[in-house]
C-alpha positions in Angstrom: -2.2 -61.9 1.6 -2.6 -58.6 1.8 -0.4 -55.6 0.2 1.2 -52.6 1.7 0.1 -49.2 0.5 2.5 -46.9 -0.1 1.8 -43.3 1.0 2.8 -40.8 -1.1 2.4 -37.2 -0.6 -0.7 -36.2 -2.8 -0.1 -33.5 -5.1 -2.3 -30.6 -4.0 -0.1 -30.7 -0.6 2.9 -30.5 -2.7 1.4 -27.7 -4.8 0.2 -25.8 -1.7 3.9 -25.6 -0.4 4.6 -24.7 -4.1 2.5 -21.8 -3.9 3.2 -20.5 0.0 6.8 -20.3 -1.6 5.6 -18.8 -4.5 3.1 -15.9 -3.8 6.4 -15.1 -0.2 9.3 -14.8 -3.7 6.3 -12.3 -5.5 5.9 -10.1 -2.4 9.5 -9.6 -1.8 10.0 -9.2 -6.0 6.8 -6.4 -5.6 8.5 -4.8 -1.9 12.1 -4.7 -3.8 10.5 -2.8 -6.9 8.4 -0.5 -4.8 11.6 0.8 -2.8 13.8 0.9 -6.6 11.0 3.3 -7.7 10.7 5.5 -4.6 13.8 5.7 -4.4 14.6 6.6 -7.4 11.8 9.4 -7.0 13.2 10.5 -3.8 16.5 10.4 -5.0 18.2 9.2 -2.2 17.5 5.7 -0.4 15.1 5.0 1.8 15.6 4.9 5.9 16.0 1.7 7.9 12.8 2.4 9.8 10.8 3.1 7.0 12.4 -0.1 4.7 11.7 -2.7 7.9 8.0 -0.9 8.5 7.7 -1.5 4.7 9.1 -4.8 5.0 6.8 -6.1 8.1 3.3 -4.5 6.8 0.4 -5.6 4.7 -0.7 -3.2 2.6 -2.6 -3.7 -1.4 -0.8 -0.1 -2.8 1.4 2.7 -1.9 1.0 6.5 -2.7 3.5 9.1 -2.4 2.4 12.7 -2.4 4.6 15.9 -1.6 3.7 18.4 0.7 0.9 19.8 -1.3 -0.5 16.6 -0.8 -0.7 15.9 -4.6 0.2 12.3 -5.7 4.0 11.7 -7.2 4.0 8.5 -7.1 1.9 5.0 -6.9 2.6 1.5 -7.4 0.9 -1.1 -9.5 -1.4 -1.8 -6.2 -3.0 1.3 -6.7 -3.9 0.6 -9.6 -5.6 -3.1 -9.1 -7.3 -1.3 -6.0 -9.0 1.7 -7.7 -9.0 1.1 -11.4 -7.4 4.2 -11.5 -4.0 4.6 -13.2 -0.9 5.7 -11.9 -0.1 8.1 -14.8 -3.9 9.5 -14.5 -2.9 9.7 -10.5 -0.1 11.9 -10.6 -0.4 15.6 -10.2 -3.8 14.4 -8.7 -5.0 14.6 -4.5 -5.9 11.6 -2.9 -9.3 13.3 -2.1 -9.9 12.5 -5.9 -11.0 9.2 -4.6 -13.8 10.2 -2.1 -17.3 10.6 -2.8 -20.8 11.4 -1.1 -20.4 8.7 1.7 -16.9 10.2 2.8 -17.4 11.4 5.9 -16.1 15.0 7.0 -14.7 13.8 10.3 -12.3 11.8 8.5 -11.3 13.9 6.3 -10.8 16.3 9.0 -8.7 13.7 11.4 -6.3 12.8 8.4 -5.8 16.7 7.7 -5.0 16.9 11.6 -2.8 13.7 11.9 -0.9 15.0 8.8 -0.3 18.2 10.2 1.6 16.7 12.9 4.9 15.1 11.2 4.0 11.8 13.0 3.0 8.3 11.7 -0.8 7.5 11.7 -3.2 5.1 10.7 -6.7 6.1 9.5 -10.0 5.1 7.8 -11.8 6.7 5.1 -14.4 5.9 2.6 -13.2 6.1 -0.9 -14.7 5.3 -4.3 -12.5 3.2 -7.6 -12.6 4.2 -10.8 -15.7 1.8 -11.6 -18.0 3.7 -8.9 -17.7 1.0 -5.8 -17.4 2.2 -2.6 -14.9 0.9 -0.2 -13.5 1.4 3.2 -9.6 2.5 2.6 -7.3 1.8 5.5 -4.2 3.9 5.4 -1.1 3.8 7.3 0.7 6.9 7.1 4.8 7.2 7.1 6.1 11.1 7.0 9.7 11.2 4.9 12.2 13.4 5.7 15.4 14.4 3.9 19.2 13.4 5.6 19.0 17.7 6.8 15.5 16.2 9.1 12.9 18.1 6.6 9.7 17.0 5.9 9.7 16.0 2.1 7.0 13.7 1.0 4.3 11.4 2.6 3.9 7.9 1.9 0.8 5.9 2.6 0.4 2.0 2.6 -3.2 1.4 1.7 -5.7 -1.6 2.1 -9.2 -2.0 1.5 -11.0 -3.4 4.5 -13.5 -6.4 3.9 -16.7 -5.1 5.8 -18.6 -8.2 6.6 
């Protein structure tokens, strides 16, 4: 005679759908503190386009600067990504971060792009706090004040993976 198995769901499936749920309630948590804190800086909320492109991209850290193009602000990605912390950021350029392999013609293009008001995306080669090199994507998102001035500049970063 022979006996029926019963299939039940093994564990790491369950814990898989665990963790999907997981890691989709710590990005929100992480998106819902980065817009308290800027803001808070900014003083005034954030627009709808800039909250739905915030809420629709992948990016590691954010970095705020004002129109000298110094940093005000960074979240906690920045820190994981460069080693480099927030507090030691502020006051600082993001140029702080590039190195002998950072090509002028980027450098160059993001000066132009920024120049322009408009929202870009770039490349550049940047260096973290423990001397790696990596290739920074950025995603650049102009902020302007409820008069239509220019006020700050926020950029979503990620490093690339070069294979």
């Amino acid at each position: 005679m022979k006996s029926k198995k019963k299939n039940f769901p093994t564990p790491i499936l369950s814990l898989e759908f665990y963790l999907e749920g997981y890691h989709q309630l710590v990005d929100k948590l992480k998106l819902e503190h980065d817009v308290a804190q800027l803001s808070k800086h900014l003083k005034c909320q954030l627009d709808s386009a800039t909250l739905e492109i915030l809420e629709t991209s992948n990016y590691e850290a954010l970095v705020m600067t004002d129109l000298n193009k110094e940093i005000v602000w960074a979240n906690n990605g920045f820190r994981e990504m460069t080693g480099y912390s927030t507090t030691f950021a502020r006051g600082k350029k993001p140029s702080f971060l590039q190195g002998k392999d950072t090509m002028e013609d980027d450098r160059q293009f993001i000066r132009a792009r920024l120049s322009t008001e408009k929202r870009f995306r770039a490349s550049i080669t940047n260096y973290k706090k423990n001397g790696d090199k990596y290739l920074c994507q950025i995603d650049v998102i102009p902020l302007f004040n409820t008069n239509d001035q220019l006020t700050h500049f926020l950029a979503m970063e990620s490093e690339l993976k070069v294979a």
